[in-house]
N, C-alpha and C positions, 0 to 999 in steps of 0.2 A: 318740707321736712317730714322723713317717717318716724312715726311714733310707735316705740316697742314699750312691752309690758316686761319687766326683770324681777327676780326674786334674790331678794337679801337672806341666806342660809346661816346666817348668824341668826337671826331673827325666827325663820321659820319653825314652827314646829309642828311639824303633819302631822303627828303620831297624838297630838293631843288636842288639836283645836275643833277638832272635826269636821276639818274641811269645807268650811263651809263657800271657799272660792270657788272647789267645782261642783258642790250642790246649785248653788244661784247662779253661775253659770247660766245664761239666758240656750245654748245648746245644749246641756245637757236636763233642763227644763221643757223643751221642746222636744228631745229622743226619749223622758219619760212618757211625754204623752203622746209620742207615737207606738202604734199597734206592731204588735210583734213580728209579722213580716216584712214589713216595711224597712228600709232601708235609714237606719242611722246617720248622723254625721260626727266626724268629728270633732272630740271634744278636745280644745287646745289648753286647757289645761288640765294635767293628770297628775297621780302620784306613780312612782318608778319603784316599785319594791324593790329589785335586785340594788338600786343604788340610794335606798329610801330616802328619797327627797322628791319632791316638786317641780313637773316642767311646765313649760307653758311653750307651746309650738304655736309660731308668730301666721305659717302659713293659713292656718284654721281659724285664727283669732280675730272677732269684727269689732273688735277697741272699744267694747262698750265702757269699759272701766269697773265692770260692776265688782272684778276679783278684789281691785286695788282697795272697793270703801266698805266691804263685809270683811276683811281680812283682818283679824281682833289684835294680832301685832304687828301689823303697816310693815309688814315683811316683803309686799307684792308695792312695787312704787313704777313709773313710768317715766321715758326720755324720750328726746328726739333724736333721730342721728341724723347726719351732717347731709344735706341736700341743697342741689343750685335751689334759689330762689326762681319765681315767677321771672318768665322776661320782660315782661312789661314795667318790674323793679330795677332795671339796668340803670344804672349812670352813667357806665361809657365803657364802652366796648373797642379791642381794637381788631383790626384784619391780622389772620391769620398769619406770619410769619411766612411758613415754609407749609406748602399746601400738600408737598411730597403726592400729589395726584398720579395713578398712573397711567399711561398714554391709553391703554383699552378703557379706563374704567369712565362712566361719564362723571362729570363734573358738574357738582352741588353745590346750592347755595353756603348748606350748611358746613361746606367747604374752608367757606371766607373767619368763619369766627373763631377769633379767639379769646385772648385772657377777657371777663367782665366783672367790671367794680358794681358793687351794690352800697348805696347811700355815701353822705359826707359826713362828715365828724361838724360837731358844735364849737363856733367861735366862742370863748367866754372870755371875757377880758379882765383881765389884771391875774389871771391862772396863767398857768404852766402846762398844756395838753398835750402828755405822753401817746405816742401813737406805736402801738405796740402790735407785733405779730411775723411772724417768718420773713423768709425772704419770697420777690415773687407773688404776692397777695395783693399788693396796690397800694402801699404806702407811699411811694413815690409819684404814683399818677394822682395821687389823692391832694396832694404840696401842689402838680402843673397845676392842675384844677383851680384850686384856690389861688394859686398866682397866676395866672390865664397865660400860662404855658400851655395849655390844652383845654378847649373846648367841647366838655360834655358832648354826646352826643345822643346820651337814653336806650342806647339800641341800635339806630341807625346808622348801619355801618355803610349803607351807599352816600353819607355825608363827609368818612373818613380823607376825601381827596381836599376837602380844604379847612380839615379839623383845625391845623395848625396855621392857617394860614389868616384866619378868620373866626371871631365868637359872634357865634347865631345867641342872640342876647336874649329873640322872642321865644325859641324854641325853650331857651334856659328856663327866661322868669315863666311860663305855660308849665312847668315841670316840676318847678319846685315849690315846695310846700310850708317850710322852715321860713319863719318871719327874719330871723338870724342872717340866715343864708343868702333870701332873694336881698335884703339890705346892701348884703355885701357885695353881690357882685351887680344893685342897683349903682352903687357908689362908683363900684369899677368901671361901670360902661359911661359913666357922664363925668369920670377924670378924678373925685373929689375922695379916690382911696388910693393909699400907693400899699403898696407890697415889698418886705423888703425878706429875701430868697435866699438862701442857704443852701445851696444843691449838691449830691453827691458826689457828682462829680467835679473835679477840680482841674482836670489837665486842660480846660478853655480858659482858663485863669494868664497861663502863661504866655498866650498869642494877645490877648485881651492886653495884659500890661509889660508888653515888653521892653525891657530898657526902663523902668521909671520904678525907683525905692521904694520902697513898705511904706517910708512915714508920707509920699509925696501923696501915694493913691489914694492913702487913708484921710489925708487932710482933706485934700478935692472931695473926697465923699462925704466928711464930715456936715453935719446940720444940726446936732444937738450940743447943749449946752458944753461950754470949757471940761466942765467939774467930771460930767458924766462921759465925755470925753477919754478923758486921763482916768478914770474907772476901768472903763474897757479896756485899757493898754494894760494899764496895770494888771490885772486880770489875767488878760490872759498869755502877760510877758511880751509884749510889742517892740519895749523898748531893746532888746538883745537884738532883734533884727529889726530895727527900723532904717537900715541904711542899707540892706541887702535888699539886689533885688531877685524876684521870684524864683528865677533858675536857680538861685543858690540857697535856698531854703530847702530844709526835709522836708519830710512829708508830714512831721507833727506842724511844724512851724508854716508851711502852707495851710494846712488846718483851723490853724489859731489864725491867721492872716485872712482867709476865708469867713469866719466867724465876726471878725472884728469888722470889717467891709461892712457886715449887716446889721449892727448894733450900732454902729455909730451911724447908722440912719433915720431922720428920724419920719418913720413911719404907721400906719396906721394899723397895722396887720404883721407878726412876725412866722418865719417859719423856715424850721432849721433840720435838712437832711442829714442822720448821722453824721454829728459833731464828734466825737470821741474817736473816732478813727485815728490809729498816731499816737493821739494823747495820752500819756501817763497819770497814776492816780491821783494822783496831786492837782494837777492841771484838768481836768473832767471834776472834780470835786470843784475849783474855784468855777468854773464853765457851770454849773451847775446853781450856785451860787448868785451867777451872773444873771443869767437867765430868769431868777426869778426876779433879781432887781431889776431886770429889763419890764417883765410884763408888769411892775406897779408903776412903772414910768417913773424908773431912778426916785419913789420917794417924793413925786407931784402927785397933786389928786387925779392927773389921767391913768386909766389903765389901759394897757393893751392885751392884744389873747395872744400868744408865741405856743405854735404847736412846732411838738420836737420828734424827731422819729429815730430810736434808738436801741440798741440790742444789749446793750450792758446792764442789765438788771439792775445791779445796785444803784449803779448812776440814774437811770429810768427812773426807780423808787423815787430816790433821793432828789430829784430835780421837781416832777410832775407833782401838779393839784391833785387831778383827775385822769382817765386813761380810758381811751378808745380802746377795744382791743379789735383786732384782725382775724378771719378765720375763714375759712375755703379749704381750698384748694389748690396750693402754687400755682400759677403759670393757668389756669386756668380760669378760676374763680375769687370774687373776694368779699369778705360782707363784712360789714363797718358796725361794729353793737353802739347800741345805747352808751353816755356818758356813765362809766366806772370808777370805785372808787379807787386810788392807786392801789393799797394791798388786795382787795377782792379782785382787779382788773387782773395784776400781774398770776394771782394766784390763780386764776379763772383759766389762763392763759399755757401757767405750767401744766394746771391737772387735766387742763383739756375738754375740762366742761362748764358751761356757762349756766349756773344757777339762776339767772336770772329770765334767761329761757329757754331754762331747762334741755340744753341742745349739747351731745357728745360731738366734738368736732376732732378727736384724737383718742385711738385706743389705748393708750398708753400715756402715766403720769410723768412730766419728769419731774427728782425728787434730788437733794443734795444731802451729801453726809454733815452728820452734825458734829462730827468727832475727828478727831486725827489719828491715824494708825502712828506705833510707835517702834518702826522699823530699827532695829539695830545695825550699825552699819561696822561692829567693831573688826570682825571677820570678815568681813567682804574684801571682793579679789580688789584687788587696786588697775582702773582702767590707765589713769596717768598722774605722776605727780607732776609740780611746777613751783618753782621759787617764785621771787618776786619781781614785776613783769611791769614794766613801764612803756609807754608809747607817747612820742611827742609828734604835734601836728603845730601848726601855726595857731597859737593864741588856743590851746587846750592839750590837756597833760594826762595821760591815766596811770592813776598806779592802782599795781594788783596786789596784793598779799597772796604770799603762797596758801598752797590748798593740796586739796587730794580729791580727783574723779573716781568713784568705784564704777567694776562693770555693772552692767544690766541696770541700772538707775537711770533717771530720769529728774535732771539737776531744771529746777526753773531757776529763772534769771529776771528779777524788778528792780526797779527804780526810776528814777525822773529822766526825760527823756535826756539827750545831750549830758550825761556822766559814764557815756563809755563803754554801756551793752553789747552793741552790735560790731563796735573795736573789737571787744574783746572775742565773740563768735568769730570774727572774721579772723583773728590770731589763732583760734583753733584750729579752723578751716585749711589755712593756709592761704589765705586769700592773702594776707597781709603780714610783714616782719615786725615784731617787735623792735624797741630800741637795742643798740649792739650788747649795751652792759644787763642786761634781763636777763636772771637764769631761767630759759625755758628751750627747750630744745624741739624742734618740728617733729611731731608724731608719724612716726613710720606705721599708720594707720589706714584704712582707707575711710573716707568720708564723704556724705553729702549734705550737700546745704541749701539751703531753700533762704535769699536774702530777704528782708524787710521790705523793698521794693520791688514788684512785678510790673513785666512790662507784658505789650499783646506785639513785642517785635518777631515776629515766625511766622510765614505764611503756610504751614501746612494744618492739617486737622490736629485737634488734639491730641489722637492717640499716637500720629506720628510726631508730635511733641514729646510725649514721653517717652517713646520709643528711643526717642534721638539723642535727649538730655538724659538718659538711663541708664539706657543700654541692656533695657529689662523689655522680652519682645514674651513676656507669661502673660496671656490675656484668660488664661484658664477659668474656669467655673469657680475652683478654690480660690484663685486669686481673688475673682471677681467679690468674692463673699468677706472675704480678708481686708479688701483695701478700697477698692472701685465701687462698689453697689452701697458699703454704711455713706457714702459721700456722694454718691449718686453720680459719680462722673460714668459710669456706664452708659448712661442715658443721652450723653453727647459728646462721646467717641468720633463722629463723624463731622462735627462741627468745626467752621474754621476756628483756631485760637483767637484773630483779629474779632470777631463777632462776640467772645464772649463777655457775660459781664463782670463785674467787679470778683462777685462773690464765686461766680463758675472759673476765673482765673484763677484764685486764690486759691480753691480748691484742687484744679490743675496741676500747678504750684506744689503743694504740699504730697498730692498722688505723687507726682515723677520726683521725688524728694526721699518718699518712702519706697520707692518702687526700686532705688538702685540698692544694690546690695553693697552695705558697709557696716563699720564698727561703730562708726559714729554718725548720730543725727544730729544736723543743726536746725532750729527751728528758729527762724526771727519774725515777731508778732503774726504765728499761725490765725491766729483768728479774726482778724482785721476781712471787714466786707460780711465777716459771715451770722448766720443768727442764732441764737441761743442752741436751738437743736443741733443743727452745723457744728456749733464750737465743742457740742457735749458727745459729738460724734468723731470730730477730730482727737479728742480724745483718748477715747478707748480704744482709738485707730492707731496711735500713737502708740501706747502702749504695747497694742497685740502686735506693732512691728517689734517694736525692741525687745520683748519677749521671743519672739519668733527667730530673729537672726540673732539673740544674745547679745544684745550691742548697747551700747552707751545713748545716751540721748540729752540733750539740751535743749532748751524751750524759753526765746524770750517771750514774757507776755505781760501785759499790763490788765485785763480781764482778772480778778483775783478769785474769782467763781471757779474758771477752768484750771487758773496756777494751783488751786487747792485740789480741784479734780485731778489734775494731771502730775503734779509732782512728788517725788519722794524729799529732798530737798532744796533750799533757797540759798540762792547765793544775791545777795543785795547787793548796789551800786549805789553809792550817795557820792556828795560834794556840791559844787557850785556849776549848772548843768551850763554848757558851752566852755566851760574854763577848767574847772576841774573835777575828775572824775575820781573814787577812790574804793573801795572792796570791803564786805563784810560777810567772813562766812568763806564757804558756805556751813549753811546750820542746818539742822534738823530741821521742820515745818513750823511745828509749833513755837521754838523757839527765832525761825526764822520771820513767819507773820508778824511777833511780838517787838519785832526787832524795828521793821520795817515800817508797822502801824504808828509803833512810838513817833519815829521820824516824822511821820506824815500828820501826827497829834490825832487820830481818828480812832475810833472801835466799832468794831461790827456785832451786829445782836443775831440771833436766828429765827427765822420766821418757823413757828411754834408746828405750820400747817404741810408745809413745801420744803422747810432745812434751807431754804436761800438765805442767801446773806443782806442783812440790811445794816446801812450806817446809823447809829445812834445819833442823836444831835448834842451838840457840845454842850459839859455840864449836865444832862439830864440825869436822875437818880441812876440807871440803868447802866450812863456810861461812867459817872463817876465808881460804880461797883466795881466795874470791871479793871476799870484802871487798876483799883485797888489790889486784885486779884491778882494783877498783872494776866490776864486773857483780856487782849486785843479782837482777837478773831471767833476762837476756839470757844465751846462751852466751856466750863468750871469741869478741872479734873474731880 
């Protein structure tokens, strides 16, 4: 890590303290008692008359510290900024990807390496251990690990050919240090710990149980008691689809099916990859819930440790003890902090520096509004109006209530999953007819849409992805600055679509979505795969488009972080989710949150430090206030 010396200018005052950081200054102490010929050096801290304040120039500076403890108002304080770690600290490293070598050039060891994790997180049993930080960092590899999906290798990347194939047990317990940890995977290598795995991915799911029902797989797996059993189903709605089998589940409901597989297990070790994906507020809020009665062991005196890895803040909060946080370098590097407390972890996390040692890992804070702007919508052009819009499918009914879309807004769309969101995008779209007797008439509009499910069916590169699905061939500088670079798909232009991962798809997705030119944007769950910065970028990206072409925009999202960040108003979906679906709104924000919240029986507070959102716990003074106030979400007008 390097260590810089900064100056607090709220704090300082040169003009009267008298300097005494570049009197004792240990160089400018040694240029007094050099003879006047002699050549000086210099001095890296000075005062700048034309711009009267205080610098301190890092290249001259030998970090004695001496400015920081004579400095009479602790105006002069010191950090570290963000550096790989020793390599001798490695946990596991893997080979390089794509070595892109070029045929003249010769080829180097330093060739081979790529992304490298540094340290494991702490099992603690009968908590909840939030594992928190970007995408790309080693959260994932951090889950094999511990489930010996992958064998550490320290560094060793000439052992990569049978990482997977095989755990070197001596090399492991010789390397680690953690009484916690060698226990755990002592336990692993002689049978007497099972693991039960929650992975990101889910399309091995399908091949895995094909042809055989929800309730059949779930039974077979079952090994914990009746009661805790029928917990989990209940929880997290099993029973709607317990007679379907997997192809015919969404993507929430593959999720919650995923989820339940690992909880009705009963194991010694839990650990669960971005659960939330899919899931609606309601449903991440009972998952939340769940998870902590999972790690007291349903309420017996066993506890277990269940680490969770997750991008939804408030559900993050709201679930987790304690909280690892993550920080590197995407794709390159990752380093695993010390056990945090959940609010300092996540705070640590937004503002990008770690108090605890003292390290900037991110130049920049991210910060949430605490207030709601109070847009008038009485004058606005009208984009389309629509009466009342009904769609029947077999065993689910949606009705709409008439509404009015204005231009240039930016309409967010919540509710529980299976009441009729993504129906009703797809009726905009034109993907889909409504029922014959609906007043709604197909908009002689042009539109693009970006559906809820992505696939990697396209064999060409990404950009002739967008290219193709666009019909938008500007790869210009401005573009790139406009849409491509805040999302970082610039960066893998050239890569096939099949290769990419969850969150560079999604991304994909949403670029050739916004890249085609129309009146209308449809967005169905934008931020699914992606991570906090991701979502807060999709964002502003979102908006600088519909601003730019003047266009209408729509946004389902279940994230209530980004729906506040990104929308002008809410139109809600309630009813009975798989049966029936039914409209409310749309409203304004604040009245729409209030709307919404109510349903859900929840409030959110604001963290005092960062403006993020946190759920209150039910009944506490804080959230009976608010009820009172009727502000759900929002500060007190």
């Amino acid at each position: 890590m390097k260590k810089v010396f900064l100056i607090d200018y709220d704090l300082c005052s040169a003009n009267s303290c008298g300097r005494p950081c570049v009197k004792q200054c240990p160089i400018t102490l040694t240029n007094n008692r050099k003879k006047s010929h002699l050549k000086k050096a210099e001095v890296p801290i000075r005062y700048k008359k034309s711009e009267d304040k205080m610098l301190i120039i890092s290249e001259y500076c030998i970090y004695c510290g001496i400015c920081l403890n004579v400095c009479p108002r602790n105006a002069i304080y010191s950090i570290f900024l963000l550096d790989e770690p020793e390599a001798d600290e490695i946990t596991h490293e893997y080979l390089q990807k794509d070595r892109n070598i070029v045929e003249e050039k010769e080829h180097s060891p330093e060739d081979d390496h790529g992304f490298r994790l540094f340290g494991l997180p702490t099992l603690l049993p009968g908590r909840v251990t939030g594992l928190c930080g970007p995408n790309g960092i080693g959260k994932s590899t951090v889950l094999n690990i511990l489930s010996g999906e992958v064998s550490p290798n320290f560094g060793d990347i000439g052992s990569l050919s049978t990482a997977n194939s095989k755990f070197d047990w001596k090399s492991l317990f010789d390397h680690l240090r953690e009484n916690e940890m060698r226990t755990h995977f002592k336990e692993m290598a002689d049978g007497s710990r099972k693991i039960a795995y929650k992975q990101q991915v889910l399309r091995v799911l399908f091949e895995k149980y094909k042809g055989i029902m929800v309730k059949e797989i779930l039974r077979k797996q079952k090994n914990i008691e009746e009661r805790f059993y029928q917990e989990v189903l209940d929880h997290l709605d099993i029973h709607a689809i317990a007679k379907r089998e997997l192809h015919q589940c969404s993507g929430g409901e593959l999720q919650r099916f995923a989820i339940a597989s690992v909880l009705v297990q009963e194991a010694d070790c839990y650990l669960i990859d971005e659960p939330c994906t899919f899931l609606d507020v309601k449903k991440r809020i009972k998952l939340a819930e769940l998870l902590q009665s999972r790690a007291k062991g349903f309420g017996t005196n066993i506890d277990y440790p269940v680490l969770v890895v997750e991008h939804d803040l408030a559900i993050l909060d709201y679930l987790s003890d304690v909280i690892h946080l993550f920080y590197g370098k995407p794709h390159q590097f990752g380093v695993i902090t010390k056990v945090q407390s959940t609010k300092g972890g996540i705070n640590a996390y937004l503002n990008g520096f770690l108090k605890t040692e003292n390290i900037q890992f991110r130049k920049s804070q991210i910060s949430f509004r605490r207030s709601v702007g109070n847009r008038s919508w009485e004058n606005a052009r009208i984009f389309t109006k629509y009466g009342r819009i009904t769609k029947t499918f077999e065993g689910f009914r949606l009705e709409v209530e008439p509404g009015t879309i204005y231009e240039g807004e930016i309409l967010g769309i919540v509710g529980e999953n299976g009441t009729g969101k993504s129906t009703f995008a797809k009726i905009l779209a034109g993907k889909i007819k409504p029922d014959e007797k609906s007043d709604f008439t197909s908009m002689e509009r042009y539109v693009s849409y970006k559906p809820q499910y992505i696939t990697r069916d396209f064999s060409g590169t990404v950009q002739e992805f967008i290219m193709h699905y666009s019909q938008n061939y500007d790869f210009s500088e401005s573009m790139n600055q406009l849409l491509y670079t805040p999302l970082g798909v610039d960066t893998f232009f050239d890569m096939p679509v099949q290769e990419l991962s969850g969150g560079q798809l999604q991304r994909v997705f949403i670029c050739t979505c916004l890249a085609k030119r129309a009146e209308l944007y449809i967005l169905d769950e934008p931020s699914a795969y992606l991570d906090v910065e991701e979502r807060l970028h999709i964002s502003s990206v979102i908006r600088a488009i519909t601003k730019r072409m003047s266009a209408t925009t729509v946004v389902i999202e279940h994230d209530l972080a980004i729906v506040d960040a990104l929308s002008d108003r809410l139109f809600l979906f309630t009813g009975q989710p798989g049966i029936h679906g039914k409209t409310i709104g749309p409203l304004d924000k604040r009245e729409g949150m209030n709307e919404f919240l109510k349903i859900l029986d929840i409030t959110f507070r604001r963290d005092e430090e960062t403006g993020r959102a946190r759920i209150n716990k039910k009944d506490s003074s804080i959230d009976k206030r608010q009820r009172a106030n009727n502000e759900y979400y929002y500060a007190p007008r």
